[in-house]
ZABA-198876 format. One record per residue (C-alpha): y, z, x; residue number from 1; residue in one letter. Coordinates in Angstrom, 1 decimal, padded with zeros to 4 digits. Layout:
// ZABA-198876
      yy      zz      xx    i  aa
       Y       Z       X  NUM   a
...
***
This chain:
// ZABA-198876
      yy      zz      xx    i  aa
   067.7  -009.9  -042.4    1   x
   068.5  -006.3  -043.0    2   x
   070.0  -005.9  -039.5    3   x
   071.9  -009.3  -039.7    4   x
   073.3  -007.8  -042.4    5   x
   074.5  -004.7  -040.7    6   x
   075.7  -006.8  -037.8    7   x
   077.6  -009.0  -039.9    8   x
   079.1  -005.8  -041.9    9   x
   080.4  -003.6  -038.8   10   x
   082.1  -007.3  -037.3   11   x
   083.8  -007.5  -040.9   12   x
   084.8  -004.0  -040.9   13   x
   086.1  -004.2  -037.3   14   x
   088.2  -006.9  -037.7   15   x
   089.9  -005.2  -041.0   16   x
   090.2  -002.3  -039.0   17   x
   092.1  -004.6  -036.1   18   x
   094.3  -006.2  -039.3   19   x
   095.4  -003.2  -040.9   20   x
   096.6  -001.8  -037.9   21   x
   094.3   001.7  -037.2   22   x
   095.0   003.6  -034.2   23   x
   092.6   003.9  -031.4   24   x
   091.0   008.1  -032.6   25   x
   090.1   006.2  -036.2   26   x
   089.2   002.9  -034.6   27   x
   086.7   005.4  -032.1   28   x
   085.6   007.2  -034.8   29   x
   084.4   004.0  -036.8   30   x
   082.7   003.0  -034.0   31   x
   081.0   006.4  -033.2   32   x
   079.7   006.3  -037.0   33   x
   078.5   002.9  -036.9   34   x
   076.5   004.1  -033.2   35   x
   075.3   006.9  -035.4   36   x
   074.0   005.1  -037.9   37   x
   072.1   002.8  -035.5   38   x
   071.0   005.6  -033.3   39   x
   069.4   006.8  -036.7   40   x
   068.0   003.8  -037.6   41   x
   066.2   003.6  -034.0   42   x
   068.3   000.9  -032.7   43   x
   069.4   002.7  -029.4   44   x
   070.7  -000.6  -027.2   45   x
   072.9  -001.9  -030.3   46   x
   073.7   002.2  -030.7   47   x
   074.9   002.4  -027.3   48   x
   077.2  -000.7  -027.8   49   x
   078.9   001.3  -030.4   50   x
   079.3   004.5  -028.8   51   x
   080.8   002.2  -025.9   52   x
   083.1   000.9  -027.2   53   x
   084.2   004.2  -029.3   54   x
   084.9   005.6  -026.2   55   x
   087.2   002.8  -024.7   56   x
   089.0   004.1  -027.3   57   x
   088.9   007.6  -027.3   58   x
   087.5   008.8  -024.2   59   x
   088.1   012.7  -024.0   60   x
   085.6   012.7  -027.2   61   x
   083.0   014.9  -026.4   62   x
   080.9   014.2  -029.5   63   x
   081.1   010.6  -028.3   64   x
   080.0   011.0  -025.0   65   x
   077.0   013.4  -025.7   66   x
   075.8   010.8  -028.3   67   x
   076.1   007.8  -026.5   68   x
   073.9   009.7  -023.5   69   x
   071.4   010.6  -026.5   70   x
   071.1   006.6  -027.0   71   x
   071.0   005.8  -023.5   72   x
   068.4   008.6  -023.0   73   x
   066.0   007.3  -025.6   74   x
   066.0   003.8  -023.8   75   x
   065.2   005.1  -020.7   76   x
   068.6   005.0  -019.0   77   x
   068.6   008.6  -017.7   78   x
   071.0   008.4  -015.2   79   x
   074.2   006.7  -017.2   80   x
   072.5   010.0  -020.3   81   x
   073.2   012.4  -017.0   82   x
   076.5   010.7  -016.5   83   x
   077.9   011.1  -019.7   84   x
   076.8   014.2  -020.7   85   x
   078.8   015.8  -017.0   86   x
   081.7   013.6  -018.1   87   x
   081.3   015.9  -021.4   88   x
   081.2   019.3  -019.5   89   x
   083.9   018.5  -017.4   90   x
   085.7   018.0  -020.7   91   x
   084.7   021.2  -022.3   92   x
   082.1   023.6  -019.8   93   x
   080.6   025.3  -022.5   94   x
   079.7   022.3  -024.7   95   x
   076.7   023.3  -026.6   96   x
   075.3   020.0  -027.3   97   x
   076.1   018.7  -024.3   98   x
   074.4   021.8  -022.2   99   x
   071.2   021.1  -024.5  100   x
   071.0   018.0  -024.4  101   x
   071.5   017.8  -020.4  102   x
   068.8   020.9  -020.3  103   x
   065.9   019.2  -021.7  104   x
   066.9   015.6  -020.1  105   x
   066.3   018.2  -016.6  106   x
   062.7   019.1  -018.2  107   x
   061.9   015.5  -018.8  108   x
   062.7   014.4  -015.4  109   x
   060.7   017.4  -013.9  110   x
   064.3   019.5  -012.8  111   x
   062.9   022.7  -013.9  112   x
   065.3   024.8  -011.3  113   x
   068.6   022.8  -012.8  114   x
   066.9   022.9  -016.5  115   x
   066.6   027.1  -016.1  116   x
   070.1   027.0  -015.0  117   x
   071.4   025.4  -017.9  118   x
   069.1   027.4  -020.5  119   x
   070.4   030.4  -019.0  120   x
   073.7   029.8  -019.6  121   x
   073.0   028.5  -023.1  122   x
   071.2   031.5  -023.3  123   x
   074.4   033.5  -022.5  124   x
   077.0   031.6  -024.6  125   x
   074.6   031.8  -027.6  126   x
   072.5   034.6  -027.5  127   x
   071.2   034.4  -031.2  128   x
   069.8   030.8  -030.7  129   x
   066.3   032.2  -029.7  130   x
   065.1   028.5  -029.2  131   x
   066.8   028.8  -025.8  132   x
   064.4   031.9  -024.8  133   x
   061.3   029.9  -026.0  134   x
   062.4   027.0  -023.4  135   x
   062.9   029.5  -021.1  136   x
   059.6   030.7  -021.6  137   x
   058.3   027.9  -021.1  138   x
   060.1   027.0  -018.1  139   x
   058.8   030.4  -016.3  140   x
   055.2   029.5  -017.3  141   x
   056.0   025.9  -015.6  142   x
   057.0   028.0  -012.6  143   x
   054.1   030.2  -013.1  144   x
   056.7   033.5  -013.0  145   x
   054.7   035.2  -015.6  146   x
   056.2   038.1  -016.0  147   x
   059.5   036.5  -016.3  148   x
   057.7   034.6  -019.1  149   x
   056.5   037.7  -020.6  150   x
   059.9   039.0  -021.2  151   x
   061.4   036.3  -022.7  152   x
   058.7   036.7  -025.8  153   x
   059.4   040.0  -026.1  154   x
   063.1   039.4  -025.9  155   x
   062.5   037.1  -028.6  156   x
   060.5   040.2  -030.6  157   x
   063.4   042.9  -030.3  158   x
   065.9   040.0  -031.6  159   x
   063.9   039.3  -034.4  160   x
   060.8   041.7  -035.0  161   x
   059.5   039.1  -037.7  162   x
   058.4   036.7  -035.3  163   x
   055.1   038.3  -034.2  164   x
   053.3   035.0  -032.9  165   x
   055.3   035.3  -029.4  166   x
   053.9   038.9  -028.9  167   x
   050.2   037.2  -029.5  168   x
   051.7   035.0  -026.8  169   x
   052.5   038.0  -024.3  170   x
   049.4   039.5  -024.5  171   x
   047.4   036.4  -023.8  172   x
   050.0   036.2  -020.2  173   x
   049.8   039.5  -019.7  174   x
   045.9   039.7  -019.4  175   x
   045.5   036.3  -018.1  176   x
   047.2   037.8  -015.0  177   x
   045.3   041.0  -015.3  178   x
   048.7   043.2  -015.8  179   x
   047.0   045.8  -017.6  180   x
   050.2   048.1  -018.4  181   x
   052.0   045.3  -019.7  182   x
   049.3   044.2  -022.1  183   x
   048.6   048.2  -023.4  184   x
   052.5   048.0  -024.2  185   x
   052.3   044.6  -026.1  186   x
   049.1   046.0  -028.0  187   x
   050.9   049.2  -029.1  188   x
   054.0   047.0  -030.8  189   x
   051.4   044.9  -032.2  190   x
   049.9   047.7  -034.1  191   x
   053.6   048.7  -035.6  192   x
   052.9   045.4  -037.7  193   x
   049.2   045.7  -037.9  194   x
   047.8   049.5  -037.3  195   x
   044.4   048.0  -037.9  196   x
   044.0   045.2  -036.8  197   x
   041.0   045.2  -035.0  198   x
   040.8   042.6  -032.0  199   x
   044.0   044.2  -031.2  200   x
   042.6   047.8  -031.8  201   x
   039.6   046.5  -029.6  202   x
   041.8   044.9  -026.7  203   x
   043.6   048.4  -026.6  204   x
   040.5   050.6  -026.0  205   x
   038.8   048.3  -023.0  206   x
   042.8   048.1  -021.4  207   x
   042.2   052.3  -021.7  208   x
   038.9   052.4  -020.6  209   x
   039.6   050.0  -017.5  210   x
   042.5   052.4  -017.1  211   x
   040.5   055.4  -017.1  212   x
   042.4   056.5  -019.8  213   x
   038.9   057.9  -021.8  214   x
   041.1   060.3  -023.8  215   x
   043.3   057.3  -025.2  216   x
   040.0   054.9  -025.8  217   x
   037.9   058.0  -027.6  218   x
   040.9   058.3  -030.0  219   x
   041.3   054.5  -031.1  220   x
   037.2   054.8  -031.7  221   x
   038.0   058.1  -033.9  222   x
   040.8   056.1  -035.5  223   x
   038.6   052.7  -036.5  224   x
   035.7   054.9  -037.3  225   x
   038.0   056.4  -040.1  226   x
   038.3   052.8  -041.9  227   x
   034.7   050.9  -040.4  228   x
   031.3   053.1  -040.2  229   x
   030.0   053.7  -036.6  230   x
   028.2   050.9  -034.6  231   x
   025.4   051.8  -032.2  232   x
   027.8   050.5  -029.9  233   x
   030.2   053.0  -031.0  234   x
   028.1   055.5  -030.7  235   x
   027.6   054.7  -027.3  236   x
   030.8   054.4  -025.9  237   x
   031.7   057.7  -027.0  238   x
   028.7   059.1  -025.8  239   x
   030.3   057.6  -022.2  240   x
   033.7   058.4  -023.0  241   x
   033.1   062.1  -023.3  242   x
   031.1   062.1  -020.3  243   x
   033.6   061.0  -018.4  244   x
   035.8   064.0  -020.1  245   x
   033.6   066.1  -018.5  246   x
   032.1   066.9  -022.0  247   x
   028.4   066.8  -021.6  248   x
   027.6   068.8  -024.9  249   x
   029.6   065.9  -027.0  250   x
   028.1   063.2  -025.4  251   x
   024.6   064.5  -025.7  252   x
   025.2   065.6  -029.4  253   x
   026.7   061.9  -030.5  254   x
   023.7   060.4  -029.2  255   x
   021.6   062.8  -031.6  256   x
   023.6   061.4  -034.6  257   x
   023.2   057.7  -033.3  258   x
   019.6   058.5  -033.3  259   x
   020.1   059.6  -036.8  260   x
   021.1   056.3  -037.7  261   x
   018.4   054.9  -035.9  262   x
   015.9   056.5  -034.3  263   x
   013.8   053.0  -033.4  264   x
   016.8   052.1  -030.6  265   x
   015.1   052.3  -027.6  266   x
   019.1   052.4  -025.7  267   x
   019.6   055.6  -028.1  268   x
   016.5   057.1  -026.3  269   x
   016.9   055.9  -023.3  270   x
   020.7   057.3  -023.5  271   x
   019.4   060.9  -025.0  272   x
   017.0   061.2  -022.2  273   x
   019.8   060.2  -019.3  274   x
   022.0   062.6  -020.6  275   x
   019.3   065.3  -020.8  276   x
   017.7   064.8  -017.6  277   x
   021.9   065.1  -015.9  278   x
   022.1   068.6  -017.5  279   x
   019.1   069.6  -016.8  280   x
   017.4   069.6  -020.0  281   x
   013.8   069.1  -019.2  282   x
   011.9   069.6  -022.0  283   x
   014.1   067.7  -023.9  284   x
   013.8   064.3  -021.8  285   x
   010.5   064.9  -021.9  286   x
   010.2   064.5  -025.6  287   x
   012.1   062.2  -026.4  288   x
   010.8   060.0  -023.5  289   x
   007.5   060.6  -024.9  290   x
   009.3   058.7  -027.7  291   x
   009.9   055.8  -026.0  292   x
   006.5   055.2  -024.2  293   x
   005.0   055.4  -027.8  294   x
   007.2   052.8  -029.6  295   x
   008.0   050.7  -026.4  296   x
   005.0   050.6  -024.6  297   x
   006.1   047.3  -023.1  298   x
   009.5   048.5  -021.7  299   x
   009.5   050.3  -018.2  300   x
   011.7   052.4  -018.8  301   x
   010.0   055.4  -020.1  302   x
   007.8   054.8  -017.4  303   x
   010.4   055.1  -014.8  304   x
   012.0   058.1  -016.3  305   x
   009.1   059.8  -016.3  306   x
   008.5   059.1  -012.2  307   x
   012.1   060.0  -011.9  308   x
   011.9   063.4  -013.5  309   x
   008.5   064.0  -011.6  310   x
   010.5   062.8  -008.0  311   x
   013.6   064.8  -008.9  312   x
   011.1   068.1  -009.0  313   x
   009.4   067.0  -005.8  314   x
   006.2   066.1  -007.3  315   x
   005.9   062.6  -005.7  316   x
   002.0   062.7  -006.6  317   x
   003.3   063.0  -010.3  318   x
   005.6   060.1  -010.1  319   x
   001.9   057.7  -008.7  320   x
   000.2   058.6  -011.3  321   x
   003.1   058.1  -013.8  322   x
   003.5   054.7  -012.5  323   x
   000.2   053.1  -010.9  324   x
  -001.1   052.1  -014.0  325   x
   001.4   049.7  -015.5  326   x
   002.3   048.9  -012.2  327   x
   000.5   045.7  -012.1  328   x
   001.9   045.3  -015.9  329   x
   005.4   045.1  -014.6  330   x
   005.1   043.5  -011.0  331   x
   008.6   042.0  -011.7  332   x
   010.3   045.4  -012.5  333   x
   012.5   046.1  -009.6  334   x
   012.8   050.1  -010.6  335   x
   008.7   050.8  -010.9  336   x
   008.0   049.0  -007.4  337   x
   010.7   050.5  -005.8  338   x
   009.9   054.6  -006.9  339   x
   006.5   053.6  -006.4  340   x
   007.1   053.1  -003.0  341   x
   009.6   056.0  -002.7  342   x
   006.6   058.1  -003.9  343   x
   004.1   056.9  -001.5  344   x
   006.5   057.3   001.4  345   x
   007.2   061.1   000.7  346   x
   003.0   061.9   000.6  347   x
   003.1   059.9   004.1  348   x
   001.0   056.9   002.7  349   x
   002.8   054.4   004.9  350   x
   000.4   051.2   003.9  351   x
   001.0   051.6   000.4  352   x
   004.7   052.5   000.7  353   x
   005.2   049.2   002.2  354   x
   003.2   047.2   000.0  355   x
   005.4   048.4  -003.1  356   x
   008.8   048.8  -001.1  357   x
   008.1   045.2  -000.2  358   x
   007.5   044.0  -003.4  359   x
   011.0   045.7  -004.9  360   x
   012.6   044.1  -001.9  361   x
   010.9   040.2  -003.8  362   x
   012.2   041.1  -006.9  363   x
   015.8   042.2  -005.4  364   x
   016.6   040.9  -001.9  365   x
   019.9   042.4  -002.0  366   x
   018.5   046.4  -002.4  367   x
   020.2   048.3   001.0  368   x
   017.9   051.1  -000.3  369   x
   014.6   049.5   000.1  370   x
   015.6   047.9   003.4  371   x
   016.6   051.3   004.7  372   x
   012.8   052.5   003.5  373   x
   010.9   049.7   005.2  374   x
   012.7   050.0   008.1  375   x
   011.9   053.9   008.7  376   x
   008.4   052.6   007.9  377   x
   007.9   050.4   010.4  378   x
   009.4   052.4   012.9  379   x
   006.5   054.8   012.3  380   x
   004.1   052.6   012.2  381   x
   006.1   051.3   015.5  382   x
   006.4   047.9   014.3  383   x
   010.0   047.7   015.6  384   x
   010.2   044.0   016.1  385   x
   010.5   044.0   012.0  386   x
   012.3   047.5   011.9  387   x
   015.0   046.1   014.3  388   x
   015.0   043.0   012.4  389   x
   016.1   045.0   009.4  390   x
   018.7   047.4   010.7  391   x
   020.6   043.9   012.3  392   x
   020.5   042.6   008.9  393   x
   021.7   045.7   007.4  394   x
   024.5   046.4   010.1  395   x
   025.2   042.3   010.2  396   x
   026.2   042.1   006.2  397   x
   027.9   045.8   006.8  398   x
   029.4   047.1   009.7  399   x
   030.2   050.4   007.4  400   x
   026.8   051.4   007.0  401   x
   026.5   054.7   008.3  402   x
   022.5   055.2   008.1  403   x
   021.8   051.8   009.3  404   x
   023.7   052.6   012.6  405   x
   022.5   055.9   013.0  406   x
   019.0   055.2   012.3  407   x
   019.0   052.1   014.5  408   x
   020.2   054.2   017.1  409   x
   017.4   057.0   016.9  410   x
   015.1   054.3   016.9  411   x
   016.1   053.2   020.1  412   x
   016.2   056.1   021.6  413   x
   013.0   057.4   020.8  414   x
   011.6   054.4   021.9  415   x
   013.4   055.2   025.5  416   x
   014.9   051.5   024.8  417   x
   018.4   050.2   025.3  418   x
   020.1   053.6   025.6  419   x
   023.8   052.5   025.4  420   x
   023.6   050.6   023.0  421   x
   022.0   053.6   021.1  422   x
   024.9   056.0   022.3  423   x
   027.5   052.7   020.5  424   x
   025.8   052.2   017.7  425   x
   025.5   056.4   017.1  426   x
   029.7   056.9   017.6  427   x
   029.6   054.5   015.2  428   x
   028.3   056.0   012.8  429   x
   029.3   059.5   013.6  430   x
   033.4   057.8   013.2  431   x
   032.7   056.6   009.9  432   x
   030.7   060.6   008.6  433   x
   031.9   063.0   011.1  434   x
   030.5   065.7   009.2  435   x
   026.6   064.3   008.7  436   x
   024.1   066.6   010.6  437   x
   021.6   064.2   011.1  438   x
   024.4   061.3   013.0  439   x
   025.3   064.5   015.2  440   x
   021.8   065.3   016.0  441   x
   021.4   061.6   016.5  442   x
   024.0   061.1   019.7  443   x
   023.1   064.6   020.7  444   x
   019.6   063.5   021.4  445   x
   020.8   060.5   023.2  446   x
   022.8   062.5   025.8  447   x
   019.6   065.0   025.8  448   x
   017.9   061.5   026.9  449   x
   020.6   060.3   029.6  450   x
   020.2   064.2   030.8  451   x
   023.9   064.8   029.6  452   x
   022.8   068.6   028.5  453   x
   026.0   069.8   027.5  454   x
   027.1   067.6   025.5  455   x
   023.9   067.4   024.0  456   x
   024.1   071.0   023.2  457   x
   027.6   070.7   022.0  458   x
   026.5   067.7   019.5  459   x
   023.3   069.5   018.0  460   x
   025.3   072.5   017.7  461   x
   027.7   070.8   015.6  462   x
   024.6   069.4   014.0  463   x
   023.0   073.3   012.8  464   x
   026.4   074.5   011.8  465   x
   026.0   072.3   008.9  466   x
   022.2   072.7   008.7  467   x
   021.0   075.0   010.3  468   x
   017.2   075.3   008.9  469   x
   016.4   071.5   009.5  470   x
   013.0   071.4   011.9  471   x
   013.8   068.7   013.6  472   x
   017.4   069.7   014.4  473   x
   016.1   073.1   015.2  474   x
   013.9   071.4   017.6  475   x
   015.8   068.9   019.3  476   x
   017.9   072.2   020.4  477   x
   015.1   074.2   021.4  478   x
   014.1   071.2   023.9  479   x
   018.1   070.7   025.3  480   x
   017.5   074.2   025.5  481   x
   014.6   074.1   027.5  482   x
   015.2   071.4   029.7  483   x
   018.5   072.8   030.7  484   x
   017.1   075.7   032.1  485   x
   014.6   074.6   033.7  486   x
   017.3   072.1   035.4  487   x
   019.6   074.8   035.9  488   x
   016.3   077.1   038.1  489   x
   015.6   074.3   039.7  490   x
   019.1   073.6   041.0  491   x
   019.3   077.5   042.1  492   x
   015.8   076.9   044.2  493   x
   017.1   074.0   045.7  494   x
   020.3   076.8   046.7  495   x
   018.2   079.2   047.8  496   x
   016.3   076.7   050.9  497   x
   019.2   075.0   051.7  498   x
***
C-alpha cells in the first residue's frame, strides 16, 4: 500500500510539474530525488526508472548518471552501471564518485588491473582519502605484490600515525613472506607507540637473532629484563647470545646466576657443563656433571658428557666404562650407542664397535657419521660387500661428501680392485679439499699401484707438507721410494746388457 502510495504521489507531482510549466534541470532534478528516494528505500528497478527519465532531461548531469549506474549496479546490470559511469567521466575525468564507484564495480567483476588503475588515480586526485590506499592494499594482496601491499599500510601510518592496526597488518605480510628487514623496521615504529609491548619486543629479538644481529637481540633481553624478572629461558638465550659475541666468560657466568635461580634445571647444568668443557674448564664440568648424574639419574646426558670429556682426552677406555653400564638402560639413546661405539673403535675392538655403531645407526638411519664408522669397519674386517654398500649409499644421497669418496677409493685400491674407478672417485674428492693430506695420500697411492711413481711421489709429497709425522703417510713414501729405485737399477741393468 505504502508503495502504491508513493507511486501514486510522484505521478501527481509529475503532472503538476508538467502544468506549471518547470523547465527540464528542475523537472531532472525531481526525478533524480524521487530515484534517490527509491534507491534508498531498496527499490532499485522503479529507482532506475527515475534516474532515466531525469536524464532525458538533463543529460550532462553527472550526479545523475553515477546514481542511476549505482541502481543499475545493485540489480545486476553491470554493464549499462559501466556505461553510465564512462558517460560520467567523459563528462568530468576526475569525477570522484564516479572514479569510485567504477573502481570497486572493476573489483566486483574480478578487473583487478583496471580497478588498480582507477584507485591510483583516486589516490592521486585525493591523497587524504586513505580509504583509497586500503583498497589498494588490498588489491596488491589480490595480486599477491606483497611488498607493494606493505607500503601502502605504512603509507597509511606516516599520513596518520594514529592508525596503528595497518602496521600490525605489515608485519604479519612482511613475515609471512619471510622479508626479515622489512618486518625489524615495522617492529621498531611499533615500539614508538608501545616501547613494551612484548610480542612485539619478542618478534624483534628472534628477527635479530635470525639476523645474526646477537648484539641487537642481547639488548631487547637487557631492556624487558628491566620491567619482567629473568626466565630460564632468558637466561639461556643470553648465555648463547654472548657466545656468539665471542664472550665466553659472560655466557658461562649468566648460566651461574640461572643456576642461582634454580639449581634443580637439568638444561642449566647441562648448559654450565657445555660451556665449561668449550673453554677448557675440566674440573668444573666435572662437578657440576657430577650434578646431573645425581639428581637425573635417568637422563643420558651426564652420562654422555662424561664419555665425551674422557674421548676428548684420548681415554677411550674411560668413555666404556662411563657408558657400558646404562648402556642397556638407554638402548634407544642415539648419543650413548654411538660414543660407545666410537670408543670401542679407537681400542681396536671391531666386534663391539659394530654392535653399538649399528645400533645408533637403528635409532638414527640418517647419521653420515656412523655410516662413515661401519664402513671403515668392515673394510677391516674385509667385509667389503657391506662396506661398499655403505659408501654408494653415502656418495648416492651426497655427491659432496669428501670422506666417502676418498675412503671408497682407498678401499678399492688396497683391495687391488677396480683401480680407475679408485683414481675418479679420489680427484673427486681431492677437487672438493684440495688441501686434506689424507685425499692426497689417497690418489698418491693409487698411482704408486698403476706404477705411475712420480706422480705418486709428487701426490704424497703434497700429502707430508701438511703432515708430515703421519705413519702411514710416512710410509706410503718410503715404499714409492723404494720401489722407484729399485725400478730405476733395474732399468740401468737392463742398459748395461743391451
Amino acid at each position: 500500500m505504502v508503495k502504491k502510495f508513493i507511486l501514486k504521489y510522484f505521478i501527481f507531482v509529475n503532472l503538476f510539474l508538467v502544468i506549471a510549466g518547470r523547465d527540464d534541470q528542475e523537472l531532472a532534478l525531481d526525478y533524480f530525488m524521487q530515484g534517490q528516494f527509491l534507491l534508498n528505500q531498496g527499490n532499485y528497478a522503479m529507482a532506475a526508472i527515475e534516474f532515466q527519465d531525469a536524464i532525458l532531461l538533463d543529460p550532462n548531469a553527472i550526479t545523475i548518471h553515477v546514481s542511476l549506474a549505482d541502481a543499475y549496479r545493485r540489480i545486476g546490470k553491470v554493464e549499462r552501471a559501466l556505461d553510465h559511469l564512462q558517460i560520467a567521466l567523459d563528462i568530468n575525468p576526475d569525477d570522484l564518485e564516479a572514479m569510485q564507484m567504477l573502481g570497486k564495480l572493476y573489483i566486483a567483476e574480478n578487473r583487478i588491473d583496471e580497478a588498480e588503475n582507477v584507485f591510483l588515480r583516486l589516490n592521486k586526485l585525493d591523497p587524504e582519502n586513505l580509504d583509497h590506499l586500503y583498497v589498494l592494499a588490498d588489491i596488491s594482496k589480490v595480486k599477491r605484490n606483497w611488498n607493494k601491499a606493505i607500503d601502502y599500510y605504512l603509507n597509511i601510518y606516516d599520513q596518520n600515525p594514529d592508525i596503528t592496526s595497518v602496521l600490525q597488518q605489515a608485519l604479519q605480510l612482511s613475515l609471512t613472506i619471510n622479508d626479515l628487514s622489512r618486518s625489524d623496521e615495522i617492529c621498531e615504529l611499533m615500539l614508538k607507540n608501545d616501547p613494551m609491548n612484548m610480542d612485539i619486543l619478542g618478534t624483534l629479538k628472534d628477527i635479530a637473532i635470525y639476523n645474526k644481529n646477537y648484539q641487537k637481540a642481547l639488548d631487547i633481553i637487557l631492556k624487558i629484563e628491566k620491567e619482567y624478572p629473568s626466565s630460564i629461558q632468558d637466561y639461556l638465550q643470553k648465555s648463547l647470545l654472548h657466545e656468539q659475541l665471542n664472550q665466553p666468560d659472560l655466557a658461562l657466568k649468566t648460566m651461574y646466576l640461572a643456576y642461582e635461580n634454580d639449581s634443580l634445571n637439568v638444561n642449566i647444568l647441562q648448559r654450565i657443563v657445555t660451556l665449561s668443557i668449550d673453554q677448557d674448564l675440566k674440573e668444573n664440568a666435572l662437578y657440576y656433571n657430577e650434578k646431573i648424574i645425581q639428581k637425573f639419574p635417568n637422563d643420558s646426558k651426564g652420562y654422555v658428557n662424561k664419555a665425551v670429556m674422557s674421548l676428548g682426552d684420548n681415554q677411550p677406555t674411560e668413555a666404556i666404562k662411563d657408558l657400558i653400564d646404562i648402556s642397556n638402560k638407554f638402548l634407544d639413546n642415539f648419543m650413548v650407542q654411538y660414543l660407545l661405539g666410537t670408543a670401542y673403535y679407537q681400542v681396536k675392538d671391531y666386534t663391539n664397535s659394530e654392535k653399538f655403531l649399528y645400533n645408533a645407526l637403528i635409532i638414527y638411519p640418517e647419521s653420515r657419521n656412523t655410516k662413515h664408522n661401519l664402513a671403515l669397519i668392515y673394510d677391516i674386517k674385509k667385509e667389503w660387500e657391506k662396506s661398499d654398500e655403505i659408501y654408494l649409499d653415502l656418495i648416492s644421497s651426497d655427491s659432496l661428501d669428501a670422506q666417502a669418496l676418498n675412503n671408497y677409493a682407498y678401499s678399492l685400491v688396497e683391495r687391488n680392485m677396480n683401480i680407475d674407478l679408485a683414481l675418479e672417485l679420489s680427484k673427486s674428492a681431492i677437487k672438493i679439499s684440495p688441501k686434506s693430506a689424507p685425499y692426497l695420500d689417497t690418489i698418491g697411492w693409487i698411482y704408486f699401484k698403476m706404477n705411475k711413481y712420480d706422480k705418486a711421489l709428487d701426490y704424497i709429497k703434497a700429502s707430508l707438507n701438511i703432515d708430515e709425522n703421519n705413519p702411514t703417510i710416512r710410509e706410503h713414501f718410503e715404499q714409492i721410494i723404494k720401489a722407484k729405485a729399485e725400478l730405476e737399477y733395474s732399468e740401468k741393468q737392463r742398459a748395461k746388457k743391451d
